[in-house]
Backbone as CSV, one residue per row, in Angstrom:
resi,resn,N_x,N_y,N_z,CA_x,CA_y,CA_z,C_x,C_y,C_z
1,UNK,0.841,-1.184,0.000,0.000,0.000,0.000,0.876,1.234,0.000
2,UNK,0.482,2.270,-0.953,1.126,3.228,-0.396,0.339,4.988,0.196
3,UNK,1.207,5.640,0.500,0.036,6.462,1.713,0.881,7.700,0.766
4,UNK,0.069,8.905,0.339,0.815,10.096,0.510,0.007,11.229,0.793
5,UNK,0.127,11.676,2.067,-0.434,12.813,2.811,0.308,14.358,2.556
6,UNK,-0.881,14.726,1.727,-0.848,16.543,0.794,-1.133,17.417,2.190
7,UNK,-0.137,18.228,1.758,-0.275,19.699,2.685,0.148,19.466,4.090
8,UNK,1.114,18.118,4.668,1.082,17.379,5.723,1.486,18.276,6.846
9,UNK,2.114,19.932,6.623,1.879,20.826,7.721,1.193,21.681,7.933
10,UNK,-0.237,20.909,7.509,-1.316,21.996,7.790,-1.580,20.866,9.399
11,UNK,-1.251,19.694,9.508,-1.839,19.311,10.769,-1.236,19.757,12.038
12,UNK,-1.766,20.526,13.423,-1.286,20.498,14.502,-0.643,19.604,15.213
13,UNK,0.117,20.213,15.419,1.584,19.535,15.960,1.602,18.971,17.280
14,UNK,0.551,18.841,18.252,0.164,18.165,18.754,-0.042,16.535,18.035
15,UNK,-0.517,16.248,16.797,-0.894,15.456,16.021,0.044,14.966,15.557
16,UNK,1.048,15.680,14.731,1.888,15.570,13.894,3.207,14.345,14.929
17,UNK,3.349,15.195,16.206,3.619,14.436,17.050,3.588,12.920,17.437
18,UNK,2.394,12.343,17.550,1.524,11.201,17.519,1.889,10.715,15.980
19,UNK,1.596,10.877,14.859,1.986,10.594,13.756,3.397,10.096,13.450
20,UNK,4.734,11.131,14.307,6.093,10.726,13.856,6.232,9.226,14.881
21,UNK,5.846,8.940,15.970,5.757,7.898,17.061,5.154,6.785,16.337
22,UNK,4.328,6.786,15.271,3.321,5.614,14.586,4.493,4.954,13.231
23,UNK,4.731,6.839,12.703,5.853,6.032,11.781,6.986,5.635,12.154
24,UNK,7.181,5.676,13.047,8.969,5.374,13.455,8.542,4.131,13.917
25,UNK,7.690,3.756,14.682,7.183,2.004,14.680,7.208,1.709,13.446
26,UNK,6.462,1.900,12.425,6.375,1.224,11.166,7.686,0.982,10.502
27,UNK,8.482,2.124,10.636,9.616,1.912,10.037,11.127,0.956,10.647
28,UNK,10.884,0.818,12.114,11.739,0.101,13.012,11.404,-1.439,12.466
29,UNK,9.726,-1.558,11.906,9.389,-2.868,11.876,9.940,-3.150,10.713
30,UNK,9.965,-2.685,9.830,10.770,-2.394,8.004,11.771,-2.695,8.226
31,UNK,12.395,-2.026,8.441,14.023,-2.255,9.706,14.673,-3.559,9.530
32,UNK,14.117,-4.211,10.950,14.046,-5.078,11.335,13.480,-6.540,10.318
33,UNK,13.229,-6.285,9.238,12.760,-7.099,8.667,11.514,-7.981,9.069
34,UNK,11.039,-7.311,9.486,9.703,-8.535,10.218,8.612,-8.919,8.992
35,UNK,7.885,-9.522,9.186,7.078,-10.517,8.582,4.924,-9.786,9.120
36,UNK,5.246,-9.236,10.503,4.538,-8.797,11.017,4.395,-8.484,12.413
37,UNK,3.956,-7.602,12.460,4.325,-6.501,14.180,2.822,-6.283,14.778
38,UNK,3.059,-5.935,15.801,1.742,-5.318,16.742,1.713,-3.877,16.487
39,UNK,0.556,-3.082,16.124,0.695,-1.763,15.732,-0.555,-1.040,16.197
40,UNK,-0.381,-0.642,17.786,-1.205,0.068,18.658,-2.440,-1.124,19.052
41,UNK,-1.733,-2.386,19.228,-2.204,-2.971,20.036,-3.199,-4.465,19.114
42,UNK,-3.060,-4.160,17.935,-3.523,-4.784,16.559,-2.445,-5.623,16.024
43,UNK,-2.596,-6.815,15.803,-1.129,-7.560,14.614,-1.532,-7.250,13.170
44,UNK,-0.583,-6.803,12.649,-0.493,-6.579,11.235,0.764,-7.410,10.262
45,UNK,0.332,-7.675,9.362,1.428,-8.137,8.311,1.826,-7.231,7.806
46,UNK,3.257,-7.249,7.667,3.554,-6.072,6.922,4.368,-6.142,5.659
47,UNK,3.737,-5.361,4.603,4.387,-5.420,3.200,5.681,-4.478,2.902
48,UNK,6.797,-5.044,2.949,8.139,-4.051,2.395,8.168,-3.195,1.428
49,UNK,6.883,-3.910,0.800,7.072,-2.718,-0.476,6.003,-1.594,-0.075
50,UNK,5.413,-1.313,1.003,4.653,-0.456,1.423,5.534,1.334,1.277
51,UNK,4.832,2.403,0.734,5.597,3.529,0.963,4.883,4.810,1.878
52,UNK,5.225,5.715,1.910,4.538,6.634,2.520,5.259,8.081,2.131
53,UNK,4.739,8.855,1.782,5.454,10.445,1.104,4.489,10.969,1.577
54,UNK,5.010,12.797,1.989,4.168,13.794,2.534,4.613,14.964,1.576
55,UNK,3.563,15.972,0.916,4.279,17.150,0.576,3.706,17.870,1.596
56,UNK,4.342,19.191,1.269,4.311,20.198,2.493,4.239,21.788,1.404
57,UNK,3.301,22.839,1.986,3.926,24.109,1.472,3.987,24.842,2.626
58,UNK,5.396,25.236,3.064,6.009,25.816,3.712,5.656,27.103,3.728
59,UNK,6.052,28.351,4.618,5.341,29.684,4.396,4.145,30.038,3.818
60,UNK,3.160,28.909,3.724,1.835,29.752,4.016,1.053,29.652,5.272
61,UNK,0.212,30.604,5.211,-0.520,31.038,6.227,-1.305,29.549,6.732
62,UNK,-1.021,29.523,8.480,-2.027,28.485,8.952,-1.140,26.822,8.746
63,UNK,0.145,27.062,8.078,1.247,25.925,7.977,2.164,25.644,9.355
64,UNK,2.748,24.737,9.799,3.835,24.963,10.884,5.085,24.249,10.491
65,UNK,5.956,24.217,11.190,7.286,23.628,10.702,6.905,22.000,11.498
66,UNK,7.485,21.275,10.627,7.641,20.317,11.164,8.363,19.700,12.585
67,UNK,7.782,18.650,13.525,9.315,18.676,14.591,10.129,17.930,14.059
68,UNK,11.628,18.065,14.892,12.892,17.679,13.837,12.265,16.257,13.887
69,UNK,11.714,15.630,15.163,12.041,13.955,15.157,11.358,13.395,13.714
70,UNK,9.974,13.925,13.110,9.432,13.779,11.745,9.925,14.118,10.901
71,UNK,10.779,15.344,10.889,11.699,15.876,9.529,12.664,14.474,9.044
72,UNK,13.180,13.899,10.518,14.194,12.749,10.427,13.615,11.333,9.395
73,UNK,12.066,10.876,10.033,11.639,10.007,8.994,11.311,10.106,7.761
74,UNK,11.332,11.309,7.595,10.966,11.697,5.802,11.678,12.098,5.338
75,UNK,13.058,12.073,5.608,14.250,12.409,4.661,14.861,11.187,3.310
């Protein structure tokens, strides 16, 4: 599957927060090579070829900066 979330700093960073904690599980499990992980309390199989991309427009109104720990998974 793949995921790509438009305008991804229009969400409050309260949120955005919660979001970098979900992907950094997903991606530890990628990692790690697993077959399938527990993901907020659910087992999932997980597909390697799964992706995930965010665009962003920066300097407009009602946008925020990302925190670094999310800047880190989407590089």
């Amino acid at each position: 599957a793949w995921a790509c979330f438009d305008e991804f700093n229009r969400i409050d960073l309260e949120v955005l927060s919660v979001v970098a904690q979900q992907v950094l599980e997903i991606q530890r499990a990628v990692g790690a090579k697993l077959k399938s992980f527990t993901f907020e309390g659910t087992d999932l199989d997980l597909k390697w070829s799964a992706w995930c991309a965010i665009t962003m427009n920066p300097g407009y109104a009602g946008r925020s900066e990302l925190p670094d720990n999310l800047k880190a998974l989407f590089r």
